[in-house]
Backbone as CSV, one residue per row, in Angstrom:
resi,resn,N_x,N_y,N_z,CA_x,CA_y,CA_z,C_x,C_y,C_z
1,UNK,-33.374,-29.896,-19.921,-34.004,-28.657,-19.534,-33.921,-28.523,-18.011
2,UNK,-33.769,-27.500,-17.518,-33.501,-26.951,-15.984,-34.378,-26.665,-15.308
3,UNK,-34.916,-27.517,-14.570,-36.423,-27.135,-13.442,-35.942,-26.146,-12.775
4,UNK,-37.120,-25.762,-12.055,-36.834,-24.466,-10.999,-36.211,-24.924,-9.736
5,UNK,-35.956,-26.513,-9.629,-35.454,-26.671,-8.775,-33.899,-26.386,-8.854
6,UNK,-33.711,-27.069,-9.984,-32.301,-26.664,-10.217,-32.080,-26.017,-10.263
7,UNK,-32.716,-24.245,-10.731,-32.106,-23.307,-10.756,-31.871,-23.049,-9.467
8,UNK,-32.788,-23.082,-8.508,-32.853,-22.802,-7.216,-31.780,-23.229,-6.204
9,UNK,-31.542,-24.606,-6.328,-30.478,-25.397,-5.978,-29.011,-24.604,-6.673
10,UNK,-28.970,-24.059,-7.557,-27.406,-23.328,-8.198,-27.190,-22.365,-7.584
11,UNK,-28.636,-21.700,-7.519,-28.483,-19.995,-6.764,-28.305,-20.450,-4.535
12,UNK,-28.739,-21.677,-4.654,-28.133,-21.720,-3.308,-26.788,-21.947,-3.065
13,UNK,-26.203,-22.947,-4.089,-24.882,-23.027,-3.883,-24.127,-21.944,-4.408
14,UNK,-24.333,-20.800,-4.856,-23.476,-19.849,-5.343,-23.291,-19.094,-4.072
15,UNK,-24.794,-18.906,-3.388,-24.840,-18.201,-2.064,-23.899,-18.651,-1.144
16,UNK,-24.184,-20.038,-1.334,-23.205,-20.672,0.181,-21.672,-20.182,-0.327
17,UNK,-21.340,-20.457,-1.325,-19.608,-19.614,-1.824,-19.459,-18.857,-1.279
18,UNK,-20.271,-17.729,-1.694,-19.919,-16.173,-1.464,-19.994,-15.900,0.193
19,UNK,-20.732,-16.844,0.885,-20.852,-17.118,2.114,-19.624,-17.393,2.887
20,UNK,-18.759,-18.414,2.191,-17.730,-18.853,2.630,-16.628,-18.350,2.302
21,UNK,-16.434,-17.123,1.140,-15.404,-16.539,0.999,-15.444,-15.147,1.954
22,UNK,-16.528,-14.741,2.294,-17.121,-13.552,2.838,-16.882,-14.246,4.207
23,UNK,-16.805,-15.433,5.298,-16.361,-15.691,6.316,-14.706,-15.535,6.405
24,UNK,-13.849,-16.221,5.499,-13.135,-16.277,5.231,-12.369,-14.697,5.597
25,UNK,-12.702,-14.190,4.608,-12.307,-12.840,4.239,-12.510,-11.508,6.188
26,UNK,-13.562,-12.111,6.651,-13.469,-11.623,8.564,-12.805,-12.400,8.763
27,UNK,-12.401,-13.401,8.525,-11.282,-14.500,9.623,-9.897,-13.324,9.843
28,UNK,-9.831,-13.187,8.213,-8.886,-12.398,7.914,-8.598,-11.544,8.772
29,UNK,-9.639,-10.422,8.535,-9.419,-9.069,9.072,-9.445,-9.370,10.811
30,UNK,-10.084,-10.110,10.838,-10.414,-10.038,12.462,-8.658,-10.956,13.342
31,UNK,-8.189,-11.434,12.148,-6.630,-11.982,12.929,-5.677,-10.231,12.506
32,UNK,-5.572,-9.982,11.888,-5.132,-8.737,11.360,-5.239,-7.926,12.591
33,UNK,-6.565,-7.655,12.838,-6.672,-6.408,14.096,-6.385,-7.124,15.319
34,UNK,-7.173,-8.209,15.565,-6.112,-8.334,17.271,-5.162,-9.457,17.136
35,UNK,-4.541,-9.897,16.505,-3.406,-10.697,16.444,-2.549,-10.372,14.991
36,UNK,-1.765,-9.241,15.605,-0.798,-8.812,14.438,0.396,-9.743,13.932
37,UNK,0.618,-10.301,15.237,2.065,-10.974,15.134,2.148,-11.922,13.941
38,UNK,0.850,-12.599,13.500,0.604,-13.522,12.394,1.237,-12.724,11.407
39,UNK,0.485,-11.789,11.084,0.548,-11.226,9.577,1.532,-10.618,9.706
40,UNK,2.615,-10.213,10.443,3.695,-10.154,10.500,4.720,-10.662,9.827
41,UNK,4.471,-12.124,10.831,5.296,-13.180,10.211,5.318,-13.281,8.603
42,UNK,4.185,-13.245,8.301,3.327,-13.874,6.824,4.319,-12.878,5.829
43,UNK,3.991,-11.417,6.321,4.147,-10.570,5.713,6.279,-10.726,5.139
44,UNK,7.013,-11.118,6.365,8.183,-11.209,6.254,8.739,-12.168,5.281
45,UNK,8.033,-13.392,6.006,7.907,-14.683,5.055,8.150,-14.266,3.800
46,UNK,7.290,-13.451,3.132,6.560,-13.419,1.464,7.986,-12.141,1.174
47,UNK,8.439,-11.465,2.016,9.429,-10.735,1.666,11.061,-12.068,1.397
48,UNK,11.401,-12.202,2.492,12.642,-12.988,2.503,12.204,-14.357,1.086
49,UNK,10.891,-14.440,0.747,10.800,-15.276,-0.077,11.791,-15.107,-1.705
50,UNK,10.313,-13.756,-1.800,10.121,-13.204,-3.302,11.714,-11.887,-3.242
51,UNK,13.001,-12.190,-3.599,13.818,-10.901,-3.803,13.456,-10.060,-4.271
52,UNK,13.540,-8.358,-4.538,13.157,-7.260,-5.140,13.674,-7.594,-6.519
53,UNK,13.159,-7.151,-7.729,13.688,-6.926,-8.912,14.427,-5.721,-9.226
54,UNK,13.901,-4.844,-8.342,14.896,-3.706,-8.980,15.385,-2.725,-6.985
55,UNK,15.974,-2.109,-7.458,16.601,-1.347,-6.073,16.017,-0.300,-5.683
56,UNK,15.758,0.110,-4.477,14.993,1.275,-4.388,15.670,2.605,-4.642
57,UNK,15.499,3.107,-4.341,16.560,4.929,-5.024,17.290,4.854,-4.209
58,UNK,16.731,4.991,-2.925,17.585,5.241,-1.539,18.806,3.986,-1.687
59,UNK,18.581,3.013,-2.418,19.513,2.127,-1.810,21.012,2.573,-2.985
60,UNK,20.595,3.364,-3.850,21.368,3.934,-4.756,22.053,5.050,-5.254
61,UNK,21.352,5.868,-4.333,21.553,6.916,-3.905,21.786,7.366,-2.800
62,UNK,22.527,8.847,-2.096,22.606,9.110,-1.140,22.633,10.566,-1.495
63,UNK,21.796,11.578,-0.516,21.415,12.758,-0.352,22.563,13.973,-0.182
64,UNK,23.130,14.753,-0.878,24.415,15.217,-0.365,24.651,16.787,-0.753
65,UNK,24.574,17.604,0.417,24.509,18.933,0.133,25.798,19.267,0.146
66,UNK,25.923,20.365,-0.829,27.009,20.802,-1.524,26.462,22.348,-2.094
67,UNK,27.635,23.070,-2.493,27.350,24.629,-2.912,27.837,24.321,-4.840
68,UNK,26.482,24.832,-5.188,27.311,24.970,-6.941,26.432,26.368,-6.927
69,UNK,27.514,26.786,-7.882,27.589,28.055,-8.702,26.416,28.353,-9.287
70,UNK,25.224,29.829,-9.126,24.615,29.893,-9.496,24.109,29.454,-10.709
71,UNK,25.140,30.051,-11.803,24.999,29.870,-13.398,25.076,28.460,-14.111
72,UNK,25.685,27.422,-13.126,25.822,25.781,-13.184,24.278,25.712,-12.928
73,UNK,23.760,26.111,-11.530,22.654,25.644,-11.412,21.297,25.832,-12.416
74,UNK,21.658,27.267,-12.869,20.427,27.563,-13.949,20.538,26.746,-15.218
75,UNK,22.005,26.779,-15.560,21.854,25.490,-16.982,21.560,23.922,-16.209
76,UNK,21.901,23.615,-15.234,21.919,22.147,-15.350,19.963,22.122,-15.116
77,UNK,19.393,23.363,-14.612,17.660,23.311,-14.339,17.384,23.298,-16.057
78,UNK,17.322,24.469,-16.935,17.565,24.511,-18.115,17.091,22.896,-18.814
79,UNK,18.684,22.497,-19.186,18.512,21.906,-19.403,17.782,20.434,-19.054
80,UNK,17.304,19.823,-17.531,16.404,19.222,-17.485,15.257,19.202,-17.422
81,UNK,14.547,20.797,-17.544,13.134,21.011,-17.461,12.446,20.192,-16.694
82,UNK,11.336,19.507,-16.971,10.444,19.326,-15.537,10.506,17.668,-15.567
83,UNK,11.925,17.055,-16.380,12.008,15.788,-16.362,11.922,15.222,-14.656
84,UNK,11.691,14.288,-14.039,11.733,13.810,-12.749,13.122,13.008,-13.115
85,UNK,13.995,13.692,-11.943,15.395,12.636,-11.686,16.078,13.039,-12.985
86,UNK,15.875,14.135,-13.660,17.046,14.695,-14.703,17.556,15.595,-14.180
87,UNK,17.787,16.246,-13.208,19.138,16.916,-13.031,19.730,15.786,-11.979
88,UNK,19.139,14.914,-11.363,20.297,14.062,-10.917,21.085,12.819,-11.641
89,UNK,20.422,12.965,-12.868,21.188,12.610,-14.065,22.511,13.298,-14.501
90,UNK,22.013,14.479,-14.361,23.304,15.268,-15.392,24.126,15.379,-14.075
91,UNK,23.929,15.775,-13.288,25.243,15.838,-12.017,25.562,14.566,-12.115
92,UNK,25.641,13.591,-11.755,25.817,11.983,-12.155,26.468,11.965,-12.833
93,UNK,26.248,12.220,-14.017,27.081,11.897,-15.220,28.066,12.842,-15.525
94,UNK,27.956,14.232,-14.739,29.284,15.029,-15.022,30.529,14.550,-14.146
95,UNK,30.246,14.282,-12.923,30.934,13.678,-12.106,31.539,12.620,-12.478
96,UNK,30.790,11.463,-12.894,31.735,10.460,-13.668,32.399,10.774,-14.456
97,UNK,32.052,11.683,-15.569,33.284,11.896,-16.699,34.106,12.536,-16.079
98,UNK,34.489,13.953,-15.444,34.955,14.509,-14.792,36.066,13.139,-13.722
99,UNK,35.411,12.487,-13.273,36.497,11.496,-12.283,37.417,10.392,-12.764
100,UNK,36.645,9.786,-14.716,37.404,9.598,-15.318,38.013,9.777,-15.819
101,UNK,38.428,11.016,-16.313,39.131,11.969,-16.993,39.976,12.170,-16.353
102,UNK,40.242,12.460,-15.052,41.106,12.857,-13.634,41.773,11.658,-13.049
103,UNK,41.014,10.943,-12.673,41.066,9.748,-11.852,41.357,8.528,-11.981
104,UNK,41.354,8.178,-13.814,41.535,6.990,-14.396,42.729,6.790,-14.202
């Protein structure tokens, strides 16, 4: 059975934790705001560590203005409705067939 001391004694050591993660946690912030160069490093570190799994758009894409034909433009909208990244699907993919068809 658990005297009140003991309880007392648990609820102090839970305090002192939260004490020491809660110091911890300003160590943090307080190297963050006037010594950036750390978390810098840290920050690079954990990049050059962990590689990306997947590619970003930009690195797969490239932005490229060009003139198409009104009536192209209303079917290729048409047909992708309010999908995100479906009409740069279907231009994509007309272009490839189109360059294999030609180009192979």
């Amino acid at each position: 059975m658990s005297t009140k001391k003991d309880k007392f004694s648990g609820l102090l050591s839970k305090k002192n934790i939260g004490a020491e993660k809660n110091e911890a946690h300003l160590q943090s912030a307080h190297q963050s705001l006037f010594n950036e160069e750390p978390e810098i490093k840290k920050t690079e570190e954990k990049k050059a560590e962990s590689p990306r799994k997947k590619k970003l758009f930009e690195e797969e894409y490239s932005r490229a203005t060009f003139y198409i034909e009104n009536d192209l433009l209303k079917q290729i909208k048409k047909h992708a409705g309010r999908t995100k990244g479906e009409k740069t699907r279907i231009v994509n993919e007309a272009i490839h067939q189109y360059l294999d068809k030609y180009y192979s």
